[in-house]
C-alpha positions as CSV (number, residue, x, y, z in Angstrom):
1,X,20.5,-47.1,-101.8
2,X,19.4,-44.8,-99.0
3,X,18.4,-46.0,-95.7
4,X,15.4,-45.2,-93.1
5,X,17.6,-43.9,-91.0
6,X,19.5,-41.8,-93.5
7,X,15.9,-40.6,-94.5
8,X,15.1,-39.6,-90.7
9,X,17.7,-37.7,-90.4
10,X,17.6,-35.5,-93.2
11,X,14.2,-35.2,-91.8
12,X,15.3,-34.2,-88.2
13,X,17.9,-31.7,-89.9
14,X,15.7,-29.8,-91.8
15,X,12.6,-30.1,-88.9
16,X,14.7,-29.9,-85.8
17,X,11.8,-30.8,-83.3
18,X,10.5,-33.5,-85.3
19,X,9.8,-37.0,-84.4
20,X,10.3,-39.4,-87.4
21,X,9.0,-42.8,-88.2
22,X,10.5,-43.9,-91.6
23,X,9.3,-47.1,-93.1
24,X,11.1,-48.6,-96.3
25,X,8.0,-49.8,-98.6
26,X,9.3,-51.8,-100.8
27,X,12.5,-53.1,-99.5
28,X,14.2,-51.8,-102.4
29,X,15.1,-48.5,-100.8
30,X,13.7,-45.9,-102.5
31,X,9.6,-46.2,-101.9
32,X,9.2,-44.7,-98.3
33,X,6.6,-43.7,-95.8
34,X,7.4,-41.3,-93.5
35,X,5.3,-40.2,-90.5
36,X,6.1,-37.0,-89.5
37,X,5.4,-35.2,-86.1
38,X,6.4,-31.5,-85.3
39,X,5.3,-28.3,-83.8
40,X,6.8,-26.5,-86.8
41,X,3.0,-28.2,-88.4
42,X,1.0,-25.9,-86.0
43,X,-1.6,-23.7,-88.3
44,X,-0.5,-24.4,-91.1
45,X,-2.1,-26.4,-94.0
46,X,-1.6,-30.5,-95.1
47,X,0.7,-29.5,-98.5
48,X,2.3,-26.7,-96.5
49,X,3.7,-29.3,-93.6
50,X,4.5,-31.4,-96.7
51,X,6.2,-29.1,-98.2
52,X,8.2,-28.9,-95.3
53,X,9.0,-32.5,-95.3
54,X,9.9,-32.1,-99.2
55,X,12.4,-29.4,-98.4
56,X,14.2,-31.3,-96.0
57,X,14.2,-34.4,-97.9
58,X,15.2,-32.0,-101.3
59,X,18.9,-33.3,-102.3
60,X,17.6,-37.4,-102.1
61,X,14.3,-36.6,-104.4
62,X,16.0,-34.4,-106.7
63,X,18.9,-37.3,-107.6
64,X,16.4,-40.2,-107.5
65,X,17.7,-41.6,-104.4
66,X,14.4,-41.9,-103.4
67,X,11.4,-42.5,-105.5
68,X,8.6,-42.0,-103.4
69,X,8.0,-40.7,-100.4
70,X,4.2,-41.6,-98.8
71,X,3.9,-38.7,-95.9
72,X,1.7,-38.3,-92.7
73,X,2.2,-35.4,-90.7
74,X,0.8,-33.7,-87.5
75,X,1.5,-31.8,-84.5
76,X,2.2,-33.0,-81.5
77,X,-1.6,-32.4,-80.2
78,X,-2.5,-34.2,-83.1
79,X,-0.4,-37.4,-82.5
80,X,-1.4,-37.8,-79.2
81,X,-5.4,-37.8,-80.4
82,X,-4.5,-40.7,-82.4
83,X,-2.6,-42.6,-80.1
């Protein structure tokens, strides 16, 4: 089973200036959401950030550690308008 915290920080590794959220859905560890803030996000599109978050997150998708993996992601401008 993989934690939140192991989650955020493949996060942060792959997306250095990221600020991560990660909330275990299901309790069963393996259904996340993830909410995502970066300047790395800056001009580009919603499935380009995402694929961002995807490639960070690569190794625990690709051997079923986790499931799914609900995303929201923004720049740092962005966050603050929705604080």
């Amino acid at each position: 089973m993989i934690t939140p915290a192991t989650v955020e920080a493949m996060i942060t590794a792959g997306i250095a200036d990221a600020k991560v959220q990660v909330t275990d859905l299901t309790g069963g560890g393996d259904h996340y959401r993830a909410v995502v803030v970066s300047e790395q996000f800056a001009g580009k599109s919603l499935v380009q950030q995402h694929q961002l978050v995807y490639k960070a997150v690569n190794t625990a998708l690709a051997s079923g550690e986790i499931h799914a993996l609900a995303l929201e992601t923004m720049t740092p401008e962005q966050a603050a308008q929705s604080a």
